[in-house]
PyMOL CGO cylinders between C-alpha atoms (Angstrom):
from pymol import cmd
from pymol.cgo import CYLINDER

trace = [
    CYLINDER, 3.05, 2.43, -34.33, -0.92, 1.70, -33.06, 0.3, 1, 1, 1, 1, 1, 1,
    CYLINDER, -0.92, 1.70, -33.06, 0.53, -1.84, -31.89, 0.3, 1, 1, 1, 1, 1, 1,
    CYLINDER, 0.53, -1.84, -31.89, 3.20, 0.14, -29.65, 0.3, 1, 1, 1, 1, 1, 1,
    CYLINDER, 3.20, 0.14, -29.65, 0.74, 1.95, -28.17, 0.3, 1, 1, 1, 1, 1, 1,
    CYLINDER, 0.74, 1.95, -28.17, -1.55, -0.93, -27.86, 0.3, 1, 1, 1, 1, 1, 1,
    CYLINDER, -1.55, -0.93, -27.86, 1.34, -2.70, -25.65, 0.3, 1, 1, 1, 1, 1, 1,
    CYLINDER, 1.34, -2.70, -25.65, 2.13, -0.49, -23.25, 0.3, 1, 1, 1, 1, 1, 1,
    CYLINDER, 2.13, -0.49, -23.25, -1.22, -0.27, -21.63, 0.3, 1, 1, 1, 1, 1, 1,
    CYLINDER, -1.22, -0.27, -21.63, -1.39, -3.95, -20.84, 0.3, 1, 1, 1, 1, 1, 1,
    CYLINDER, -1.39, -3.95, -20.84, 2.38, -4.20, -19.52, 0.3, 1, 1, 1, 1, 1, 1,
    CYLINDER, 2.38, -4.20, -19.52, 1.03, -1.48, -16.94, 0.3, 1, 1, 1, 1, 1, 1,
    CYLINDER, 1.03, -1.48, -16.94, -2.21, -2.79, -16.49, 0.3, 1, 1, 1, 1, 1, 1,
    CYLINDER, -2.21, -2.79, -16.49, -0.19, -6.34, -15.43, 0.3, 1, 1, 1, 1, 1, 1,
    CYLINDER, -0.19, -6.34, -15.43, 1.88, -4.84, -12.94, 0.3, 1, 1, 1, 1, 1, 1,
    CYLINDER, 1.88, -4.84, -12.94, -0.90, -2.81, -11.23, 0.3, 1, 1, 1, 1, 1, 1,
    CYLINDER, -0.90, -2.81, -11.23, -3.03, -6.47, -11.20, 0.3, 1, 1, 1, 1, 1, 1,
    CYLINDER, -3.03, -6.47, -11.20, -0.05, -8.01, -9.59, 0.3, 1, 1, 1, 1, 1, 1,
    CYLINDER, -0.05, -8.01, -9.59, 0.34, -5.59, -7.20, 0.3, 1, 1, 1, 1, 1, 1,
    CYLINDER, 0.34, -5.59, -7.20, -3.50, -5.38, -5.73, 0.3, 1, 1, 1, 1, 1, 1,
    CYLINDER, -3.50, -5.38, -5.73, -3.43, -9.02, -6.32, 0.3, 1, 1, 1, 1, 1, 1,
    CYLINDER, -3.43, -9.02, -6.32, -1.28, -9.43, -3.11, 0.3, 1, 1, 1, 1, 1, 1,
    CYLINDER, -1.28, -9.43, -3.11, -3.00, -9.43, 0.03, 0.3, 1, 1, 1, 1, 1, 1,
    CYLINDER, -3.00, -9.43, 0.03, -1.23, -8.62, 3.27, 0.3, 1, 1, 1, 1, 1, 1,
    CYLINDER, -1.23, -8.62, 3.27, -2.29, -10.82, 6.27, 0.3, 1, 1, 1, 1, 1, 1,
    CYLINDER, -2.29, -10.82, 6.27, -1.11, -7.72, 8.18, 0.3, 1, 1, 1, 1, 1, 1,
    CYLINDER, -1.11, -7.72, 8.18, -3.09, -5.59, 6.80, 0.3, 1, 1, 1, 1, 1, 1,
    CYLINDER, -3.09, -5.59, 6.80, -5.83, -3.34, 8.64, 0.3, 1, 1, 1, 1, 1, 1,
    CYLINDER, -5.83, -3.34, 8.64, -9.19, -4.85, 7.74, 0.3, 1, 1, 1, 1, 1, 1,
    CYLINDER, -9.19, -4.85, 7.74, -12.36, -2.61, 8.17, 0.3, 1, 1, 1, 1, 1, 1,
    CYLINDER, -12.36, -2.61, 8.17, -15.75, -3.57, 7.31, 0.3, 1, 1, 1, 1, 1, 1,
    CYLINDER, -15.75, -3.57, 7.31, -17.06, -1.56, 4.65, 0.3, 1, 1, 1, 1, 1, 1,
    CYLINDER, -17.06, -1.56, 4.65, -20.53, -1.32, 6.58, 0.3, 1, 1, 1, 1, 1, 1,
    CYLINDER, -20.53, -1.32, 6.58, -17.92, 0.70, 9.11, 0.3, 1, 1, 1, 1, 1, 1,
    CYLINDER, -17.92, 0.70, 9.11, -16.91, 2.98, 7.06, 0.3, 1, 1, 1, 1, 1, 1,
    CYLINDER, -16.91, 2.98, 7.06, -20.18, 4.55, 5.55, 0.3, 1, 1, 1, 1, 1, 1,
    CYLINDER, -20.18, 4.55, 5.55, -21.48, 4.28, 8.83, 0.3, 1, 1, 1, 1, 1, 1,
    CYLINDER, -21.48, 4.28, 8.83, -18.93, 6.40, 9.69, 0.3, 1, 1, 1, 1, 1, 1,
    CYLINDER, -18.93, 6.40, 9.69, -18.76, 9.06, 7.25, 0.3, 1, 1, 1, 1, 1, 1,
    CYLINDER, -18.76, 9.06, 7.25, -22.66, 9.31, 8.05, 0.3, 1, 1, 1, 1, 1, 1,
    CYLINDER, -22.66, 9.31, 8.05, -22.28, 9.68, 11.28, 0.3, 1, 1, 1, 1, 1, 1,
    CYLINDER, -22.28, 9.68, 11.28, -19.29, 12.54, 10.59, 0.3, 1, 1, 1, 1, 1, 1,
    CYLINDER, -19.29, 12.54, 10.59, -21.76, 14.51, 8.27, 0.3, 1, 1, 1, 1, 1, 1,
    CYLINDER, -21.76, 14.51, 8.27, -24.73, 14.49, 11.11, 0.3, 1, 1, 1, 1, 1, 1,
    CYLINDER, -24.73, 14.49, 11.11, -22.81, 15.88, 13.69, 0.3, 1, 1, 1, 1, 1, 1,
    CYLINDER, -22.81, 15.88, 13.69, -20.81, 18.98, 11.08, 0.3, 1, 1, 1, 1, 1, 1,
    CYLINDER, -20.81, 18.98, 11.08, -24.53, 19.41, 10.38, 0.3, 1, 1, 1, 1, 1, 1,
    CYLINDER, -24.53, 19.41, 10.38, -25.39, 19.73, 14.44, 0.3, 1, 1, 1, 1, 1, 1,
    CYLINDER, -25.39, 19.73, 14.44, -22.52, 21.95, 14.56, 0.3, 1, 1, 1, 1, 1, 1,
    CYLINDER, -22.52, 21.95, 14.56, -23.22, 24.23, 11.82, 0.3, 1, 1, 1, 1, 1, 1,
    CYLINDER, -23.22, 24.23, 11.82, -26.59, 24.40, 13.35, 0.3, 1, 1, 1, 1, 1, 1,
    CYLINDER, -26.59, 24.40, 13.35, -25.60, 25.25, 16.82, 0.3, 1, 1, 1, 1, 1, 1,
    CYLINDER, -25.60, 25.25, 16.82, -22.77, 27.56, 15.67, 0.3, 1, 1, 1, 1, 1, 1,
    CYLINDER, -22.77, 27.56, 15.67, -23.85, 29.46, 12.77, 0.3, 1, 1, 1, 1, 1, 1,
    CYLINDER, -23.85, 29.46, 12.77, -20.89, 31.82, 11.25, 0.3, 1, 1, 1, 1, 1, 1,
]
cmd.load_cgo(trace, "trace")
């Protein structure tokens, strides 16, 4: 029964490999340098505007 269990997780594991394995040459690419660049910039100006308009 603890080689059952043992199986399952890799048959999973396989598909989810083959499936992030696949690149789309469609696909939106963003630089991750972007993104956190972005999400800083987001959480100065909520802080600006929690600072101008306090509730």
């Amino acid at each position: 029964m603890a080689k059952d269990k043992k199986g399952e997780g890799f048959h999973s594991a396989a598909g989810l490999i083959r499936y992030f394995d696949q690149e789309d040459e469609k696909a939106l690419k963003i630089n991750p340098y972007i993104v956190i660049g972005m999400a800083i910039a987001s959480a100065i100006i909520i802080k600006i505007l929690a600072w101008q308009w306090p509730t």
